[in-house]
C-alpha positions as CSV (number, residue, x, y, z in Angstrom):
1,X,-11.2,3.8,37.1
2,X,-7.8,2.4,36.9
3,X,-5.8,2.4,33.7
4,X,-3.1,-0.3,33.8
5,X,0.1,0.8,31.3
6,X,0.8,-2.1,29.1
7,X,4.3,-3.3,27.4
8,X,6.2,-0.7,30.0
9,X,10.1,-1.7,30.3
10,X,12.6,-0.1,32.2
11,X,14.4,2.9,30.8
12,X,18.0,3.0,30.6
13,X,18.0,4.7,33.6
14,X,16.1,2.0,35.6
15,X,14.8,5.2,37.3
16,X,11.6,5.9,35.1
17,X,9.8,2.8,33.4
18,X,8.9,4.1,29.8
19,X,6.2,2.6,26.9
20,X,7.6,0.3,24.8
21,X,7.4,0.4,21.5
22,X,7.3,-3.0,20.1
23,X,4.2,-4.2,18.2
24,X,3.1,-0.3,18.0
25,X,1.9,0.0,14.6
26,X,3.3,3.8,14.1
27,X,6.7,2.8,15.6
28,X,6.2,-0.3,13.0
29,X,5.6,1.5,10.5
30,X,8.6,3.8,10.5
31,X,10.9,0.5,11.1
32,X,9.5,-0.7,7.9
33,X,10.2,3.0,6.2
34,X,13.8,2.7,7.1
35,X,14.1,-1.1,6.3
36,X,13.2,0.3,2.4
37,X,15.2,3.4,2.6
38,X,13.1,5.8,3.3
39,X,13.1,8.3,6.0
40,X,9.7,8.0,8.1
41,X,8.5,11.6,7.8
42,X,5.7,12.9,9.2
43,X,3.6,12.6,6.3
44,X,5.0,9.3,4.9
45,X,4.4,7.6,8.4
46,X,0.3,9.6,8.5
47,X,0.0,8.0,4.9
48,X,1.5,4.9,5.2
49,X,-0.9,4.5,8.3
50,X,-4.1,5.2,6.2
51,X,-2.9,3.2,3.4
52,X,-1.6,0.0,5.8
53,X,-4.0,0.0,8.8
54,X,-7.0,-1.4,6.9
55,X,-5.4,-4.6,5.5
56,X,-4.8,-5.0,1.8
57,X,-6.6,-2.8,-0.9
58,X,-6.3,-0.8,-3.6
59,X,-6.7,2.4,-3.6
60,X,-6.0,5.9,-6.2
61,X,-4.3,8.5,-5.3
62,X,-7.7,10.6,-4.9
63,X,-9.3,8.2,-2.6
64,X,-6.1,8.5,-0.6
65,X,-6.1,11.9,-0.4
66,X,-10.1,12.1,0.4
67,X,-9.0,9.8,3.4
68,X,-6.1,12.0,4.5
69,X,-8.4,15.4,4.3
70,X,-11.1,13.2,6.8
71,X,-8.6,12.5,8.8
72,X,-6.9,15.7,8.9
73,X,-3.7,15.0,7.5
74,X,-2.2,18.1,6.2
75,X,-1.4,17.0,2.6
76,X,-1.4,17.7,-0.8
77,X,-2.5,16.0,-3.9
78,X,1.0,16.0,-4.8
79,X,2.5,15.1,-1.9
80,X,0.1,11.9,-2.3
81,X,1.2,11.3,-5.7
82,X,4.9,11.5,-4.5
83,X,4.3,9.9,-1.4
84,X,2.6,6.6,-3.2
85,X,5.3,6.7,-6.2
86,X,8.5,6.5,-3.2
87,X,6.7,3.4,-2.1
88,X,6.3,1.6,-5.4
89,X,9.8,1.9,-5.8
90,X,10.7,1.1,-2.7
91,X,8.8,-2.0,-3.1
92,X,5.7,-1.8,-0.4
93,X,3.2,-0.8,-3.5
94,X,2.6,-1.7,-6.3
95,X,1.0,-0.2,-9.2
96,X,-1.6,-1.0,-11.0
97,X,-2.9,0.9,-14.7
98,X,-5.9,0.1,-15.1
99,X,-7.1,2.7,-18.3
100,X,-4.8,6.2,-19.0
101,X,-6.1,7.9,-16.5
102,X,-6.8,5.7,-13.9
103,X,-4.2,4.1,-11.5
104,X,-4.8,1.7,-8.5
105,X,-1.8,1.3,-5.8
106,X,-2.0,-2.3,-4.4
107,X,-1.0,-2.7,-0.8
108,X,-0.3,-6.4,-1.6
109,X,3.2,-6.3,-3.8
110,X,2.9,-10.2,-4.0
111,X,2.3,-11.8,-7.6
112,X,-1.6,-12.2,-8.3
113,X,-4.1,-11.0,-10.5
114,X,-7.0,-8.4,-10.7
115,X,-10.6,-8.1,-11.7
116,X,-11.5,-4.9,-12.9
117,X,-15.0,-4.3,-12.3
118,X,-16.1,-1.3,-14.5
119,X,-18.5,1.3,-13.2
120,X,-18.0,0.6,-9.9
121,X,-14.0,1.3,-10.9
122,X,-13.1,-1.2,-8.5
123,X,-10.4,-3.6,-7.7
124,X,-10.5,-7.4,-6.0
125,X,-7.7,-9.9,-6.1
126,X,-7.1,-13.0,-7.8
127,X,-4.9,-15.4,-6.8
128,X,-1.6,-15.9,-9.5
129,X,-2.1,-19.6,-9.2
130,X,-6.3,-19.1,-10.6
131,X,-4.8,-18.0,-13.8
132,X,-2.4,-19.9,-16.4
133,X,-0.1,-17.4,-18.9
134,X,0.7,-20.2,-21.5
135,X,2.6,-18.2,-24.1
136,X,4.5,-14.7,-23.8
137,X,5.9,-12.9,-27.0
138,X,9.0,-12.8,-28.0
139,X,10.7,-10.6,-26.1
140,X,12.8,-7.2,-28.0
141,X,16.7,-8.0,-27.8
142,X,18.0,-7.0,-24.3
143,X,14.8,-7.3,-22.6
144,X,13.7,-9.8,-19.7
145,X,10.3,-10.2,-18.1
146,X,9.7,-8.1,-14.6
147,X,6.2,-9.6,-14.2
148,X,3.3,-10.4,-15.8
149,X,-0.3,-8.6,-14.5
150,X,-3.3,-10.0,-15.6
151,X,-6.3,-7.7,-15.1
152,X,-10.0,-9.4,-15.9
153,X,-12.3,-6.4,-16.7
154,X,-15.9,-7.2,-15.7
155,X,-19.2,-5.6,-15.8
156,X,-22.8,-6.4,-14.6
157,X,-24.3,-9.3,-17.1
158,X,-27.2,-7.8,-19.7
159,X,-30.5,-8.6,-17.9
């Protein structure tokens, strides 16, 4: 069996033809690390592939580290915890409180809105247009709004 090389450009060289990079999720990946200013480590490019390969979700810290241990990326809790806080501020998360003790990162950073679906402490989108804020507070002197998250707690109807 034949395997045929795909997306293979010529090195500088001309001499040897090498792999290309382009549309390479990894090499992605790392160009999106640097875009935010961060430098694409070894373990920010392993979790940044767990958290961004399956499409938009929300996921804890624990669940992300459950995923690196099956997959056999050699990081700590912490390093989780440090890892997802560097890309909330760098804008590719964002985070989500959901009770004290309990915090979702959203893969999504766009504006919309979240059911909460207790017991099953899980997370599903709503679109920011499905919901209407009509009124804010006044707002303490000095102070402007960032954004305003609406989570919709819901539980299985009383049979």
């Amino acid at each position: 069996m034949s395997v045929t090389p795909m997306n293979i450009e010529p090195s500088p060289d001309a001499a040897t033809p090498r792999r290309s990079l382009a549309g390479c999720p990894v090499h992605s990946l790392r160009e999106k690390l640097r875009d935010v200013g961060l430098r694409p480590t070894r373990q920010r490019t392993s979790l940044g592939w767990l958290l961004f390969a399956k499409g938009d979700r929300h996921i804890s810290a624990e669940m992300l580290y459950e995923e690196a241990m099956r997959a056999r990326v050699p990081v700590s809790l912490a390093t989780v915890y440090n890892t997802l806080h560097q890309f909330t501020q760098a804008g590719l998360l964002r985070e989500l409180a959901v009770d004290g003790a309990k915090t979702y990162f959203d893969t999504n950073p766009s504006d919309h809105h979240h059911f909460f679906i207790e017991g099953e402490d899980r997370m599903i989108d709503v679109p920011s247009d499905a919901i209407r804020v009509a009124e804010l507070p006044a707002l303490p002197e000095g102070m402007e709004v960032s954004r305003v998250e609406v989570i919709v707690r819901l539980k299985p109807k009383a049979v």
